[in-house]
N, C-alpha and C positions, 0 to 999 in steps of 0.2 A: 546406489547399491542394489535398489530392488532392481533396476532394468538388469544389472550386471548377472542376477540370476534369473532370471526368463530364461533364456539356453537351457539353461541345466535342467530348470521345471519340463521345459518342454520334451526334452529326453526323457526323465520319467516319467511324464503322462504318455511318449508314444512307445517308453517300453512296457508299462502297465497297458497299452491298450491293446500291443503284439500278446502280452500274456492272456488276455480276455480274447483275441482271435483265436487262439490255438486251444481252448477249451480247455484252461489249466483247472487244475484240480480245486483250486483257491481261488475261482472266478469269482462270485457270490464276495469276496474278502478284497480282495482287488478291484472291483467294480465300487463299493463302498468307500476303500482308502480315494481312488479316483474322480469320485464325486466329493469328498470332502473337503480333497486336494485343490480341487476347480474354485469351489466354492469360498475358501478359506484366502486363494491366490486373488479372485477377484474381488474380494473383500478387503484386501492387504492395498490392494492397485487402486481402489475407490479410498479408502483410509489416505493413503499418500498423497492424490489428487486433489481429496479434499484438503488437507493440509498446506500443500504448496498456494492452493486457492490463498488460504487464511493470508498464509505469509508474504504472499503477494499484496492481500489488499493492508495488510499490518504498515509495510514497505509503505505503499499510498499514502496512508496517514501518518505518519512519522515523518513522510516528505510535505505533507499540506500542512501540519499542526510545527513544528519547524518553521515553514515559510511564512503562518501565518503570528508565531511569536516574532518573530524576527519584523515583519509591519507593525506588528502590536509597538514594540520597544520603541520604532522610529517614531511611531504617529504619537505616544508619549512623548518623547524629547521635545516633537514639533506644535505640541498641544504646551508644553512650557515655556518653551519662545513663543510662541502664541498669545498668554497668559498672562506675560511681563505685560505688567502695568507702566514702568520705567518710562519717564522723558525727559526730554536732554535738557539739559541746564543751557543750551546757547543753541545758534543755530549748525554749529559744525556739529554738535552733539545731535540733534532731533536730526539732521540728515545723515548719520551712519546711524541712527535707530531704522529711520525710514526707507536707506537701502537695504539693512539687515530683513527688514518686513519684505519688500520684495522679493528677494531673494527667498526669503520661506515662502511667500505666493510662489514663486517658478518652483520650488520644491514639491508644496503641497500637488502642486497640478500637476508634475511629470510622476508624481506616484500614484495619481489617480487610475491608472491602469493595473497599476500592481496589484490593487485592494480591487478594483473589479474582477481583476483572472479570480486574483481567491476564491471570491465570490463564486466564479462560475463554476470552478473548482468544488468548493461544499456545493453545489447544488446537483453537481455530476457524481460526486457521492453517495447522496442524499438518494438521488435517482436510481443509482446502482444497486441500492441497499446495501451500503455498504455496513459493512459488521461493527464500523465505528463512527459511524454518521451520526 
């Protein structure tokens, strides 16, 4: 919205600044609206910028703290298969305990990349200064 009026501003500062050439009677009054105009525009444009900044890095964190509840939940689940104390009452029983183990070993290990991005992730944050680090 604010880009959408720049044009317009621009027209009034360079018809304000025709009035200031031609030595209008109300220069002193125009020269004044002029400068406050400028002033107040690039206040407006620094306000925005900073703002978009925010919501940008806002965006960041909602996407890191999201990915990193979402490892939280699995590494829970996989901390409780983990935990089972459970043994088989026969040997068909202790070798579908012992596959099920495995099987969370190849788990644990193909998501050991996921939790180090994270990692790298909060520390690119952290470095950034980010406003919610």
């Amino acid at each position: 919205e604010i880009a959408n009026h720049r044009p317009r501003m621009d027209v009034v500062i360079a018809d304000g600044e025709d009035l200031l050439s031609t030595s209008h009677f109300a220069a002193n009054d125009i020269h004044s609206q002029l400068k406050a105009l400028r002033e107040e525009w690039t206040q407006l444009e620094q306000q925005t910028a900073h703002r978009m900044e925010m919501l940008e890095h806002s965006v960041e964190s909602q996407k890191y703290f999201s990915e990193a509840t979402e490892a939280d939940t699995w590494m829970n689940e996989k901390a409780a298969l983990a935990a089972n104390q459970d043994m088989g009452k026969d040997e068909d029983a202790d070798e579908k305990y012992l596959t099920r183990h495995k099987a969370l070993e190849l788990d644990v290990e193909a998501y050991i990349s996921v939790v180090e991005q994270l990692g790298l992730e909060a520390q690119r944050l952290q470095g950034a200064r980010h406003f919610d680090a």
